[in-house]
C-alpha positions in Angstrom: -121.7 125.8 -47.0 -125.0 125.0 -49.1 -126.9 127.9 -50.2 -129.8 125.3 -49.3 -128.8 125.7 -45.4 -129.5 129.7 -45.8 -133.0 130.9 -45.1 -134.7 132.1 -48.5 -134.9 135.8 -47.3 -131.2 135.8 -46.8 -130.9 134.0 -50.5 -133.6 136.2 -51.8 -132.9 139.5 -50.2 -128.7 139.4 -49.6 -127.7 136.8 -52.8 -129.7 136.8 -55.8 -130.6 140.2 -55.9 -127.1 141.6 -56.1 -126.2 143.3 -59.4 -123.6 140.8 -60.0 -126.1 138.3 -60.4 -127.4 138.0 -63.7 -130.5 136.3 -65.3 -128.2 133.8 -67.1 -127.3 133.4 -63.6 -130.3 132.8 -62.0 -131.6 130.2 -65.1 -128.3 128.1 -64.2 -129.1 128.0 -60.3 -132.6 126.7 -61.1 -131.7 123.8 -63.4 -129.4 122.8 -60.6 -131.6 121.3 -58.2 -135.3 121.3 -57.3 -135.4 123.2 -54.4 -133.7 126.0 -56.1 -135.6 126.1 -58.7 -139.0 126.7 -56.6 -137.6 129.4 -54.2 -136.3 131.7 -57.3 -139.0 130.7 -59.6 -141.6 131.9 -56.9 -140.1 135.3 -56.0 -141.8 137.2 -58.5 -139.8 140.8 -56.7 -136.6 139.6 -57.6 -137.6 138.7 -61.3 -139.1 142.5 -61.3 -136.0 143.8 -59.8 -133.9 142.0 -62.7 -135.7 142.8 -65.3 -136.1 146.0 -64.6 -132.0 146.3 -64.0 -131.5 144.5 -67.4 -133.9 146.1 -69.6 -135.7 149.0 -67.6 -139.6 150.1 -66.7 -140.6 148.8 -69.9 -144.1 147.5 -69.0 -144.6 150.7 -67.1 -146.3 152.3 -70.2 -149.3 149.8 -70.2 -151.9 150.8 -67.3 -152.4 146.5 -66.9 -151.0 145.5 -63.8 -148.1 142.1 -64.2 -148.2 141.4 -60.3 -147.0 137.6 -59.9 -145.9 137.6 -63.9 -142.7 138.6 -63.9 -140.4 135.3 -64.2 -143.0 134.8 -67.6 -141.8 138.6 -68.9 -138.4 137.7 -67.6 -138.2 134.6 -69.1 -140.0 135.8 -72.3 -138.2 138.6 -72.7 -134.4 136.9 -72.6 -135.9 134.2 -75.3 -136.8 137.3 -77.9 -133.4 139.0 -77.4 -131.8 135.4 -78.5 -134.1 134.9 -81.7 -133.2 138.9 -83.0 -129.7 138.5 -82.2 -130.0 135.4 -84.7 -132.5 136.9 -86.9 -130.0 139.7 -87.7 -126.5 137.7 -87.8 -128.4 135.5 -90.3 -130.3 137.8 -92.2 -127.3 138.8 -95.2 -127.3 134.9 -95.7 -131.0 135.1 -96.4 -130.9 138.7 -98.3 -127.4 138.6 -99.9 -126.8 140.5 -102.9 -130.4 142.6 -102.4 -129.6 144.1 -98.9 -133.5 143.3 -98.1 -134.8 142.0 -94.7 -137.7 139.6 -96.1 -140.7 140.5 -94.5 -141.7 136.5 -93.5 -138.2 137.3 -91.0 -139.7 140.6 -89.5 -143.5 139.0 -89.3 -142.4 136.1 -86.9 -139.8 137.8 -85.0 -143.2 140.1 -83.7 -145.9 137.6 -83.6 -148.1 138.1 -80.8 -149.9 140.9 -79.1 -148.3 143.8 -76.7 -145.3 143.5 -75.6 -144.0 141.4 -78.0 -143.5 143.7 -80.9 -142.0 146.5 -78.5 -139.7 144.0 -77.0 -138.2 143.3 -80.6 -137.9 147.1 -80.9 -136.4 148.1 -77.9 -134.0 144.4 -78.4 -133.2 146.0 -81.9 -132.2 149.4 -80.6 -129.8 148.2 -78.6 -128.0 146.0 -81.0 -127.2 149.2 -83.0 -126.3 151.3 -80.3 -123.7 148.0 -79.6 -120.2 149.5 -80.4 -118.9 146.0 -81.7 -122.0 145.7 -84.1 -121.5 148.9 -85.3 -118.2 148.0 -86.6 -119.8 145.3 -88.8 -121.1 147.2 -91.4 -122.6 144.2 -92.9 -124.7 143.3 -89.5 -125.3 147.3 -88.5 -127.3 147.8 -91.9 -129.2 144.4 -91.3 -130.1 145.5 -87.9 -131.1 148.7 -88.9 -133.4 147.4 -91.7 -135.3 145.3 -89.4 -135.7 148.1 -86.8 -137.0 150.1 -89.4 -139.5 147.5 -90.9 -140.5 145.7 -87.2 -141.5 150.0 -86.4 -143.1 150.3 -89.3 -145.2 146.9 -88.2 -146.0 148.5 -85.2 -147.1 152.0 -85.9 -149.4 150.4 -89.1 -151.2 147.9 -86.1 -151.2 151.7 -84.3 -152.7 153.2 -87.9 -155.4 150.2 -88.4 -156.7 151.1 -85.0 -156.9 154.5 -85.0 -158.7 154.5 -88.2 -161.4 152.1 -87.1 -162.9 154.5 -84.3 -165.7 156.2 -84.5 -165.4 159.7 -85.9 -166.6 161.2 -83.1 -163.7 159.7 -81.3 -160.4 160.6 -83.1 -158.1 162.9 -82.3 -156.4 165.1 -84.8 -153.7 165.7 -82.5 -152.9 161.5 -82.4 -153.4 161.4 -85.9 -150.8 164.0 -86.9 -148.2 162.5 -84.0 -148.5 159.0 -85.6 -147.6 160.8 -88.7 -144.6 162.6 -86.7 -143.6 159.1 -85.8 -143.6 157.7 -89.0 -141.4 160.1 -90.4 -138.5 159.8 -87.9 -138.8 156.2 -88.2 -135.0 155.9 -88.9 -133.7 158.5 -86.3 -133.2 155.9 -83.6 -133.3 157.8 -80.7 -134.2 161.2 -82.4 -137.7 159.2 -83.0 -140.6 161.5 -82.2 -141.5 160.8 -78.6 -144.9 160.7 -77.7 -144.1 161.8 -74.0 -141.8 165.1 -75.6 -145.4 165.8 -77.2 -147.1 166.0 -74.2 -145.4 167.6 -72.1 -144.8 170.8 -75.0 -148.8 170.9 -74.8 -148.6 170.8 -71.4 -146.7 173.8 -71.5 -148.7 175.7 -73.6 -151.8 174.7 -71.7 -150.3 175.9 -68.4 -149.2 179.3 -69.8 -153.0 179.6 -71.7 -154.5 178.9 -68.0 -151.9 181.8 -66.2 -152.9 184.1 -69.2 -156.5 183.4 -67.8 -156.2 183.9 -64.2 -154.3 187.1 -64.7 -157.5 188.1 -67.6 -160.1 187.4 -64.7 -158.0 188.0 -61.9 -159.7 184.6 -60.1 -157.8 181.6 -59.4 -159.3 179.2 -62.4 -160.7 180.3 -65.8 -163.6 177.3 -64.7 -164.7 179.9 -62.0 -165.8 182.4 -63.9 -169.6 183.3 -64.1 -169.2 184.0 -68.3 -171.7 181.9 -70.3 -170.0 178.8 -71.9 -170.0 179.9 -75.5 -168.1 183.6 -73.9 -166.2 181.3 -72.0 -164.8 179.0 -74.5 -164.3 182.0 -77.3 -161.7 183.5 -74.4 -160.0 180.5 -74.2 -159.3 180.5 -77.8 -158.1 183.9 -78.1 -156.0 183.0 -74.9 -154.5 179.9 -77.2 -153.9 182.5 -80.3 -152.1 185.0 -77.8 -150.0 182.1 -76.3 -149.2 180.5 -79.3 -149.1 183.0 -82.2 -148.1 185.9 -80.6 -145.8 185.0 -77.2 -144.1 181.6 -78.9 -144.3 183.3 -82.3 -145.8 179.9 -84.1 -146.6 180.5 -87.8 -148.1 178.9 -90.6 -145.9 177.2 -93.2 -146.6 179.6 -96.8 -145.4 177.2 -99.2 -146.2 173.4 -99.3 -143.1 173.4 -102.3 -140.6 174.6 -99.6 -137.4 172.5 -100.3 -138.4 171.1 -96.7 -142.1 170.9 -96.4 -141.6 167.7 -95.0 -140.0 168.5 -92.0 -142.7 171.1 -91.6 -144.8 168.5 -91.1 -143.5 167.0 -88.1 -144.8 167.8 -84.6 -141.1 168.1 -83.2 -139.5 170.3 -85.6 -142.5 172.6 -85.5 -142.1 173.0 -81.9 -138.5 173.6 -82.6 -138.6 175.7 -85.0 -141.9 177.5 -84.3 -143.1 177.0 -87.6 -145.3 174.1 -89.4 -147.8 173.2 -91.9 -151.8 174.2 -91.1 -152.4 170.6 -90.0 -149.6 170.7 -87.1 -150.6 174.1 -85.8 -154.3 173.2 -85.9 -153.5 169.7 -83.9 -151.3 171.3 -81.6 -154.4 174.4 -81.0 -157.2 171.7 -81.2 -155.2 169.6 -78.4 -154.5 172.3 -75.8 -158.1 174.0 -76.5 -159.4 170.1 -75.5 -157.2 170.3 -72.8 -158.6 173.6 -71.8 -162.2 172.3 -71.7 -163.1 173.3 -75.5 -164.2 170.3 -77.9 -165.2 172.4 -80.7 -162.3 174.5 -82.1 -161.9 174.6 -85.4 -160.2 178.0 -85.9 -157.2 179.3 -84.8 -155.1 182.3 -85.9 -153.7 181.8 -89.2 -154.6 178.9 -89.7 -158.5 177.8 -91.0 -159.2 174.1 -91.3 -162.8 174.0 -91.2 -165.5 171.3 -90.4 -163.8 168.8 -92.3 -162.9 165.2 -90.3 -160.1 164.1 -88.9 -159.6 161.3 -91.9 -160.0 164.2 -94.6 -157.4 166.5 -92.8 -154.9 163.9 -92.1 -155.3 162.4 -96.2 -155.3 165.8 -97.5 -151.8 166.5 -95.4 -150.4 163.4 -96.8 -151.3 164.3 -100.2 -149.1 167.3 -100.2 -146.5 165.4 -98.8 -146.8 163.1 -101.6 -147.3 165.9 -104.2 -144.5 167.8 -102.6 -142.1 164.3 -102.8 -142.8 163.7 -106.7 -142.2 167.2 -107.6 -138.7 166.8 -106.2 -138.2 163.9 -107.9 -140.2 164.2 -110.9 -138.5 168.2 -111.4 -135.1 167.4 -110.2 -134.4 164.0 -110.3 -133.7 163.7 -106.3 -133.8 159.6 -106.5 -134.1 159.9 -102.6 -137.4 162.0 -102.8 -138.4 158.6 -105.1 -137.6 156.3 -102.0 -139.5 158.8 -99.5 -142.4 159.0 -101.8 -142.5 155.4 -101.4 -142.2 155.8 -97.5 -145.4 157.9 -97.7 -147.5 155.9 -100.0 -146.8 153.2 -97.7 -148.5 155.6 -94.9 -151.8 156.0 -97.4 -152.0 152.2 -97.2 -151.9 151.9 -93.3 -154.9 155.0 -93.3 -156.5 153.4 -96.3 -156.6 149.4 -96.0 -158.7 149.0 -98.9 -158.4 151.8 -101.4 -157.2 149.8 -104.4 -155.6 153.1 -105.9 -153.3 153.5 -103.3 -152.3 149.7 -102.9 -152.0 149.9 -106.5 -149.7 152.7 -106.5 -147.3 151.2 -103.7 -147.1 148.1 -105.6 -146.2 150.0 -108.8 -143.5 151.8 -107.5 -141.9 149.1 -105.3 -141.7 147.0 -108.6 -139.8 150.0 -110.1 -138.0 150.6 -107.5 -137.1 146.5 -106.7 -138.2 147.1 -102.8 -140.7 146.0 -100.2 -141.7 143.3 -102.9 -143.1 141.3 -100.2 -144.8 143.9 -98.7 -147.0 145.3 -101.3 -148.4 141.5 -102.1 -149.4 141.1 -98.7 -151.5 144.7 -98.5 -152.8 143.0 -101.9 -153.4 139.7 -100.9 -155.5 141.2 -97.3 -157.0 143.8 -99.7 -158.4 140.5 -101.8 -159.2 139.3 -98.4 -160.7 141.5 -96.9 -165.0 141.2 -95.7 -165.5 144.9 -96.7 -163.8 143.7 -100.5 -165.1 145.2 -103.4 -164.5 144.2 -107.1 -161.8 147.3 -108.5 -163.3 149.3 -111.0 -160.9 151.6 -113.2 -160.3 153.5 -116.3 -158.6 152.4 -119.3 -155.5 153.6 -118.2 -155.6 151.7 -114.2 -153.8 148.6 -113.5 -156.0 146.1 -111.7 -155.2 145.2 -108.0 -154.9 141.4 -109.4 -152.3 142.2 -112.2 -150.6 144.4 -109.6 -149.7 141.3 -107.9 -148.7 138.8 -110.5 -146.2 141.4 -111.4 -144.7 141.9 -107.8 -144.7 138.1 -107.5 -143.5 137.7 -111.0 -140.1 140.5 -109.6 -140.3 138.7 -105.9 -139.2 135.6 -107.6 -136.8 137.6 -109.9 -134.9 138.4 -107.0 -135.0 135.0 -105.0 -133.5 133.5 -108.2 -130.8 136.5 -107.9 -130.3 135.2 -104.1 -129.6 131.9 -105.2 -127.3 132.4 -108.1 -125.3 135.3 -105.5 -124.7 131.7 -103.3 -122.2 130.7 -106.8 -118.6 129.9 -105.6 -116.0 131.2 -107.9 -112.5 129.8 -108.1 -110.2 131.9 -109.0 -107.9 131.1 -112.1 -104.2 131.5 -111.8 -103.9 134.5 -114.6 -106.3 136.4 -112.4 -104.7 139.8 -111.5 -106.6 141.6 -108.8 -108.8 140.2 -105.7 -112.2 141.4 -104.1 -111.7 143.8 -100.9 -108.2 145.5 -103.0 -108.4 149.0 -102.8 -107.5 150.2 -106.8 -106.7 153.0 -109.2 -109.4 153.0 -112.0 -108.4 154.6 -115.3 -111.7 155.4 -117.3 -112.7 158.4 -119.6 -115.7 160.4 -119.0 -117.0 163.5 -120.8 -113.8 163.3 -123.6 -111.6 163.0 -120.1 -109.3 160.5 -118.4 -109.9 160.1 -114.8 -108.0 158.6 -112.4 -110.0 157.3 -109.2 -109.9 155.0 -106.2 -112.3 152.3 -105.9 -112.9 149.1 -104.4 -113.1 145.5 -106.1 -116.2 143.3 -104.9 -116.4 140.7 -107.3 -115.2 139.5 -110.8 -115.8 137.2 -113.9 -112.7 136.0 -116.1 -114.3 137.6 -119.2 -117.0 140.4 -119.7 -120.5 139.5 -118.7 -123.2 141.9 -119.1 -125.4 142.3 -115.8 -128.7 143.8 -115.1 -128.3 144.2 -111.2 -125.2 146.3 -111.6 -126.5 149.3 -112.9 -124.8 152.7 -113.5 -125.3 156.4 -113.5 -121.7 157.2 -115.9 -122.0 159.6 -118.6 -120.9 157.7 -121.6 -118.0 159.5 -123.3 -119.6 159.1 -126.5 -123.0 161.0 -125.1 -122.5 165.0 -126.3 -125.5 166.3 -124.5 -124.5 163.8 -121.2 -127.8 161.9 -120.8 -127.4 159.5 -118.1 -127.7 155.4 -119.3 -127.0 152.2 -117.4 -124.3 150.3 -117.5 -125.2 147.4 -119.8 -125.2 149.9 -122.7 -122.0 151.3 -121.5 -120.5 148.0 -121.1 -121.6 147.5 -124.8 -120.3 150.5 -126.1 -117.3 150.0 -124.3 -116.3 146.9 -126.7 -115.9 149.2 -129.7 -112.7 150.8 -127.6 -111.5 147.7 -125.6 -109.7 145.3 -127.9 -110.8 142.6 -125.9 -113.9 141.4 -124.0 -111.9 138.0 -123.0 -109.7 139.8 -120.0 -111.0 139.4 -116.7 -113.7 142.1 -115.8 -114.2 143.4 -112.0 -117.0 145.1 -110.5 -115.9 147.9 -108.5 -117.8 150.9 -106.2 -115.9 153.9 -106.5 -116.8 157.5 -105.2 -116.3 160.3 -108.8 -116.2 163.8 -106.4 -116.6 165.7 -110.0 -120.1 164.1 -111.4 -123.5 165.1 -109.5 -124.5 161.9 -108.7 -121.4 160.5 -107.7 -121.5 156.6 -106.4 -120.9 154.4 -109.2 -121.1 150.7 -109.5 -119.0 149.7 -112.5 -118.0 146.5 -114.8 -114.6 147.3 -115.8 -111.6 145.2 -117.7 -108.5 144.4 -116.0 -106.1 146.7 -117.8 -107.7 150.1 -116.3 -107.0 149.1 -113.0 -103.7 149.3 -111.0 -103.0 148.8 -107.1 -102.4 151.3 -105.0 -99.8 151.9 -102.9 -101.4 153.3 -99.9 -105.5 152.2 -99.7 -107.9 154.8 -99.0 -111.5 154.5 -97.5 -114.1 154.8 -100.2 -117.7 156.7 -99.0 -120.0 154.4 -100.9 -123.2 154.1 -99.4 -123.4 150.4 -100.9 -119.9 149.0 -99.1 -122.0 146.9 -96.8 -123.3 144.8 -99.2 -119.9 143.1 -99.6 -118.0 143.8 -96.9 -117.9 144.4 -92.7 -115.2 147.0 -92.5 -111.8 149.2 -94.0 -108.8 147.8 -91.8 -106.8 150.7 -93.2 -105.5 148.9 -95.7 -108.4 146.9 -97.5 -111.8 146.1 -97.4 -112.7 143.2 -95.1 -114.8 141.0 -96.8 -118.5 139.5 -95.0 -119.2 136.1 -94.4 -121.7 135.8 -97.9 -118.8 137.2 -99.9 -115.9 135.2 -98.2 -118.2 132.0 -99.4 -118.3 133.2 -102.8 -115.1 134.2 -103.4 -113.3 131.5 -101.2 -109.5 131.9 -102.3 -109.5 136.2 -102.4 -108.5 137.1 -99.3 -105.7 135.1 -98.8 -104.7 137.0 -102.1 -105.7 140.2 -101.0 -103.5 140.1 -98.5 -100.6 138.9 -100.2 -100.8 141.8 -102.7 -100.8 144.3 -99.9 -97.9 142.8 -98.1 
């Protein structure tokens, strides 16, 4: 029987809607005949039914109604899904040996207005929630990055536009949660939810109203016959007792604590009760707006003033700065150098075109070898920009334009790095060990000899000094230990090799005794031996090389199968 001969209710209503019928589905029963094609294209309930099934309420959070839209969404939606899923299987061919989604992927994968952008995000999320993609460590990272960078998009467009209202119009409370969001970009689901926010305040506001009724014995505080400025000083003493007193919320003392930052993140301080002056005077500011108050600028503990919003919001992102380079600068936490870059990269969302802060980004992503592309295009709009004025510094400032030939100048450092990672080696037939072989390395530190597992990811058939492989090993001949890369280590390692002409391997291995322990290392053949029984090394850069430890070696990714054609059919002849 034809599905033509069935009334389109009963098609509609008894057949296509069924769970088992998918939008793949439904796109192949179209292109099958005209008459097909118009019934399903024209039911715009089922494509709301389906899309809701496949993805959820996603337009739900926009107030716009999509009545008679919904085969577009549908159809628009199944179209992005395809281009990430591409974008991040291709992205290590484009990013290969720097681990760096280029920004020019992340800009067209989220070009165009609401809900394009959120439709990459929400695509992306589930990609690494995939069980099968997270066993590719290669792809997992990649789609990670991108989630990472297309969120950071987002909340910057979220940053631009909150920072172009009026005064009068901003919100302390939005300003601080954009700030909460921003730093639990990389917690996936753990991300500061907007909604969670809400509903805590909510809470607070509904236990500040019963503390009313019960003060005036009345129904609502609105009833009472108090004159407003009487009225609104109760309702503040109302928030102080509800917040500072029943749900114990106190002010952070020290913006130094080892974890100020978390401090100053609306979630944790609802969890933990505790929080810098800037979360505790959002969180008093938005229930005493709630409450009817506009005008609260003190609460218990906590004093911030008549300053603006702007002022508030810079001045708490200065002592998250301060706070990050005093970890690094006193301690040498290299992670508190990557965060500081995080937050920097926050001062340029609130402050388009403050040349000192570009400036600063740009500088520390050249010395760091990230977000190259990133910090010329905040340069390049800054140059751009109508409200452009020329930069006027010290002696001591770098210009904005100097800024940016020297990111362009490292940008095209690293493109040439891409290229020459693309080399295919042939391996020679004297050649001992292969990339992916799990490996004993025998190297002295500190006047010791160490024995240590590590993993083989590439190799030259005689020493070659490298800048990219860089190293944090004390040099045995180094009495007070200073730490010094690997080029010089590799030099002073020909006075005790005989030899520079053996083969040479690069190897990550995992040193449990130093205090910063992943090394990557360019070692001679003759300190390495295979081992018996391979063991998984915990190095954080194993995804730049290869997708996953079978149990017995290193699987090796699509980019370094290409370079290194011939190794894994070695590999697994060694292991047997």
């Amino acid at each position: 029987m034809s599905l033509l001969t069935l009334s389109n209710e009963v098609l509609i209503c008894y057949i296509f809607s069924l769970d088992t019928i998918s939008i793949s589905d439904l796109q192949s029963l179209m292109v099958s005949c005209r008459p097909l094609y118009n019934i399903i294209r024209e039911s715009d309930e089922l494509w709301r039914l389906k899309f809701i099934k496949r993805w959820g309420n996603f337009l739900s959070q926009t107030p716009n109604s999509y009545e008679n839209v919904w085969f577009e969404w549908t159809t628009m939606r199944s179209k992005k899904a395809k281009e990430v899923q591409k974008a991040v299987q291709n992205m290590s061919s484009v990013a290969y040996p720097l681990g760096q989604s280029p920004l020019i992927v992340i800009n067209e994968l989220i070009a165009g207005s609401y809900p394009i952008p959120e439709y990459v995000q929400n695509e992306l999320e589930e990609i690494i929630y995939d069980k099968k993609i997270r066993e590719n460590e290669t792809t997992y990272h990649y789609a990670r990055d991108v989630l990472n960078k297309v969120r950071i998009s987002i909340l910057d467009k979220k940053w631009r536009d909150f920072m172009a209202q009026p005064e009068s119009r901003k919100s302390l409370f939005e300003g601080v949660a954009l700030i909460s969001q921003w730093s639990t970009l990389e917690h996936g689901k753990g991300q500061t939810s907007l909604k969670e926010l809400e509903n805590s305040i909510e809470k607070i506001t509904d236990r500040v109203k019963q503390l009313l009724e019960l003060e005036v014995g009345k129904v609502s505080c609105a009833s009472t016959d108090d004159e407003p400025k009487k009225k609104s000083l109760k309702i503040l003493d109302s928030i102080n007792q509800v917040m500072f007193n029943e749900l114990g919320f106190k002010k952070l003392q020290n913006c130094y604590n080892s974890d100020y930052y978390l401090y100053c993140n609306f979630q944790k301080a609802f969890e933990r009760k505790e929080g810098c002056p800037e979360v505790l005077c959002a969180i008093y500011q938005e229930v005493a707006r709630k409450m009817g108050v506009c005008k609260a600028d003190y609460c218990d503990q906590n004093y911030i003033g008549a300053q603006s919003v702007d002022s508030v919001l810079l001045q708490m992102l200065d002592h998250l700065t301060d706070f990050m380079w005093s970890q690094y600068d006193e301690y040498g936490r290299d992670f508190m150098r990557d965060d500081l870059l995080f937050y920097v990269r926050l001062k340029c969302s609130m402050s388009p075109q403050n040349p000192n802060i570009i400036t600063w980004y740009a500088e520390h992503s050249i010395g760091l070898g990230i977000q190259l592309d990133d910090a010329i295009q905040l340069l390049q709009n800054y140059f751009q920009s109508p409200e452009y004025k020329p930069f006027i510094g010290d002696l001591f400032s770098r210009s904005p334009s100097k800024m940016l030939e020297e990111c362009i100048s490292k940008l095209n450092e690293q493109k040439a790095e891409i290229a020459a990672a693309k080399t295919v080696h042939h391996r020679p037939s004297s050649l001992k060990f292969s990339v992916g072989l799990v490996v004993i390395c025998n190297y002295k530190k500190w006047r010791r000899n160490f024995r240590k597992p590590c993993v083989i990811v590439s190799w030259n058939v005689k020493f070659q000094e490298s800048k990219e492989w860089k190293s944090n090993v004390t040099s045995d001949d180094d009495s007070d230990h200073e730490e010094v890369d690997e080029d010089e280590a590799c030099s002073r390692t020909k006075k005790v090799i005989p030899s520079q002409d053996q083969p040479h391997y690069h190897i990550l291995m995992v040193d449990s005794d130093a205090d910063n322990p992943q090394f990557q290392l360019n070692v001679p053949e003759e300190t390495l031996e295979l081992l018996p029984a391979a063991v998984p090394i915990a190095h954080n850069k194993i995804w730049f090389h290869f997708e996953r430890f079978d149990g017995r070696r290193y699987v090796p990714n699509a980019e370094k199968r290409a370079q290194f054609p011939e190794d894994e059919a070695v590999t697994l002849s060694l292991i047997g």
